[in-house]
C-alpha positions in Angstrom: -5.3 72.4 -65.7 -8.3 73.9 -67.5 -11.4 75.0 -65.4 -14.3 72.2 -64.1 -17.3 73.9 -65.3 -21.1 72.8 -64.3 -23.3 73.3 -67.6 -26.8 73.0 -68.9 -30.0 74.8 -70.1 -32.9 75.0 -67.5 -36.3 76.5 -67.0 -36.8 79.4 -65.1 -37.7 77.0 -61.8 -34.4 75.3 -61.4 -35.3 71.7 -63.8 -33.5 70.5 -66.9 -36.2 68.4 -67.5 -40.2 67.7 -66.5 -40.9 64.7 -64.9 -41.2 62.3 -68.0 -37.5 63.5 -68.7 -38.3 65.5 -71.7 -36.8 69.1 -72.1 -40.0 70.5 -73.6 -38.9 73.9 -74.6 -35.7 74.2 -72.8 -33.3 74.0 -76.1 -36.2 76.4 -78.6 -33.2 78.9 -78.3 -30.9 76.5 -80.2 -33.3 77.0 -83.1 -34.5 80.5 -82.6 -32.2 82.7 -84.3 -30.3 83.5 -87.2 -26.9 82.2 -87.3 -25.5 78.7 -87.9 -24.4 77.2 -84.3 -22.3 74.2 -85.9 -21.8 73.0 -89.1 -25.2 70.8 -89.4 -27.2 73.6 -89.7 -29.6 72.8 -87.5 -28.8 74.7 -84.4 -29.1 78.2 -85.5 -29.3 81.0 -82.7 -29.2 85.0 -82.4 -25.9 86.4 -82.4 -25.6 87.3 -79.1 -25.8 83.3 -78.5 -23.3 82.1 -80.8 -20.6 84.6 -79.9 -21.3 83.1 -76.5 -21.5 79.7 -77.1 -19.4 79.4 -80.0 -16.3 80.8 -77.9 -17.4 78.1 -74.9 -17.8 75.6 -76.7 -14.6 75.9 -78.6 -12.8 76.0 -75.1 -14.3 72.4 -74.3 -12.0 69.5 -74.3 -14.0 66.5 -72.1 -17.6 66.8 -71.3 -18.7 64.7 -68.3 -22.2 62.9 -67.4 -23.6 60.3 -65.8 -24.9 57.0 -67.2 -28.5 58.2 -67.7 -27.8 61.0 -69.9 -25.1 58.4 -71.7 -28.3 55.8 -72.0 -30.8 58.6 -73.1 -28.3 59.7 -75.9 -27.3 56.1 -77.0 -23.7 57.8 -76.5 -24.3 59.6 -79.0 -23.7 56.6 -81.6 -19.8 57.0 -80.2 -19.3 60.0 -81.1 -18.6 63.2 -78.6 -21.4 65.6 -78.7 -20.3 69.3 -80.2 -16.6 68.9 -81.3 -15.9 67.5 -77.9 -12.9 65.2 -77.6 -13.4 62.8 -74.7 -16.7 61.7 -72.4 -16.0 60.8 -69.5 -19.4 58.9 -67.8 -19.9 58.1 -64.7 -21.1 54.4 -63.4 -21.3 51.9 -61.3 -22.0 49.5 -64.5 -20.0 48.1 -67.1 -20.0 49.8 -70.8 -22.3 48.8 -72.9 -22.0 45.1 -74.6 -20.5 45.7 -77.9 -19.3 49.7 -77.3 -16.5 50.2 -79.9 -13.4 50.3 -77.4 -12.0 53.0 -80.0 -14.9 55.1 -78.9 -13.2 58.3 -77.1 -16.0 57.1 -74.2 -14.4 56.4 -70.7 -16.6 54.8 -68.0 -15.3 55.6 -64.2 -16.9 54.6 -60.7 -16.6 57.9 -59.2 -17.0 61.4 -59.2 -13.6 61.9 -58.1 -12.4 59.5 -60.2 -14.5 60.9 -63.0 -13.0 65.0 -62.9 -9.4 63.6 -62.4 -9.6 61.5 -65.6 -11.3 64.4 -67.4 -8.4 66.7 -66.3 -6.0 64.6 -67.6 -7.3 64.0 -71.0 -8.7 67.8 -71.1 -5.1 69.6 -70.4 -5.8 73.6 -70.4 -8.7 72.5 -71.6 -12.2 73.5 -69.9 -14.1 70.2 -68.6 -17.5 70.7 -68.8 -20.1 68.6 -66.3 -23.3 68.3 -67.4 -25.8 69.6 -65.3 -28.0 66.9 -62.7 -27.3 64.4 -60.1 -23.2 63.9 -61.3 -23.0 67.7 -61.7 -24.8 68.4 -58.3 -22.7 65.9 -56.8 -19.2 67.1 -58.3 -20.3 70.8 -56.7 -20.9 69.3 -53.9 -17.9 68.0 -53.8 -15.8 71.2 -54.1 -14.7 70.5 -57.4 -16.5 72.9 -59.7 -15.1 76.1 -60.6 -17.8 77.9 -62.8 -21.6 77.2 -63.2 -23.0 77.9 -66.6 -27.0 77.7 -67.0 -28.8 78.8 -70.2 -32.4 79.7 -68.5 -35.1 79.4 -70.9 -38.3 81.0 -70.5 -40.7 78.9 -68.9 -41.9 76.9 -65.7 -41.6 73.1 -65.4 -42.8 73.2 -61.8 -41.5 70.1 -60.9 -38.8 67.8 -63.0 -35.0 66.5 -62.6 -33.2 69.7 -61.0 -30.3 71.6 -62.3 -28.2 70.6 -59.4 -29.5 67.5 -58.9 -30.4 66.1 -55.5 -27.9 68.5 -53.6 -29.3 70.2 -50.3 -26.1 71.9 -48.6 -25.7 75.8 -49.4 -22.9 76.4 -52.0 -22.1 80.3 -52.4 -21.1 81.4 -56.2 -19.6 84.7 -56.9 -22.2 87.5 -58.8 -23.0 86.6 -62.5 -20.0 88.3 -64.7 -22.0 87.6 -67.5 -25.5 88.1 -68.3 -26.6 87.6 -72.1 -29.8 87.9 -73.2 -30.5 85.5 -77.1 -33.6 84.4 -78.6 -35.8 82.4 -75.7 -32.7 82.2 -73.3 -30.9 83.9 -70.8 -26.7 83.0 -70.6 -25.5 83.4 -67.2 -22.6 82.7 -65.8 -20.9 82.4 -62.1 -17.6 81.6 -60.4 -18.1 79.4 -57.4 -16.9 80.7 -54.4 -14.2 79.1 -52.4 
């Protein structure tokens, strides 16, 4: 099975958004460089970003999250978020009244329940958690194999943390890879077992 990987972008104070639930200037580096991220042409970042991302994101097969980021996206009009093949969200409600059932969406009652569907659908393929309460909760857990956090430059002081309500002590490994883009510092750590 591919790895279970904890992602998101996050101020230099730990949040991945202030306390309205806005990301302010967490994703500037998305549109701070020169080189097309996808193929909207929107997201265009420094090089240094891309081949980092690009190669990441390529790797991702399911992409896991929790109801609220599912309701704050309008699930993405039913259609996976960055070439992604499968969401898997996590709830205690029902989907959505009129979701398209065809929708590559899968709503589970469980974290457990939640990275073991994910595995399946993902193969060798990396699942990616987004960062948060599920993601804290999934670490917490003992289920998470790498953490991925894009730190942008600046301090929320107070918000929705990166791991979410968790309050145990969870050792990772030392970064093996620090990237410095345009407004954002790519880090990445293996959790320690």
């Amino acid at each position: 099975m591919g790895k279970v990987v904890m992602y998101g972008s996050m101020s230099v104070d730990g949040f991945i958004a202030d306390e309205i639930d806005q990301p302010g200037p967490l994703f500037d580096w998305l549109t701070s460089g020169d080189i097309p991220l996808d193929e909207s042409g929107v997201l265009k970042v420094a090089q240094s970003s891309y081949d980092y991302t690009r190669a990441y994101w390529d790797q991702i097969g399911v992409t896991i999250v929790g109801r609220h980021v599912f309701d704050m996206t309008d699930g993405w009009d039913g259609v996976p978020p960055s070439g992604v093949e499968h969401v898997v969200v996590v709830t205690h409600r029902p989907r959505p009244a009129g979701w398209d059932p065809e929708a590559p969406f899968h709503f589970v009652d469980g974290i457990e329940a939640a990275v073991s569907m994910a595995q399946k659908l993902a193969g060798e393929r990396i699942v990616e958690i987004a960062a948060g309460e599920v993601g804290g909760q999934i670490l917490a857990a003992g289920l998470v194999d790498e953490v991925r956090m894009d730190v942008a430059p600046v301090v929320f002081g107070s918000g929705k943390r990166y791991f979410g309500s968790v309050h145990a002590q969870h050792l990772l490994d030392d970064p093996d890879v620090v990237i410095q883009g345009n407004r954002v510092l790519h880090l990445r750590y293996r959790v320690r077992r």
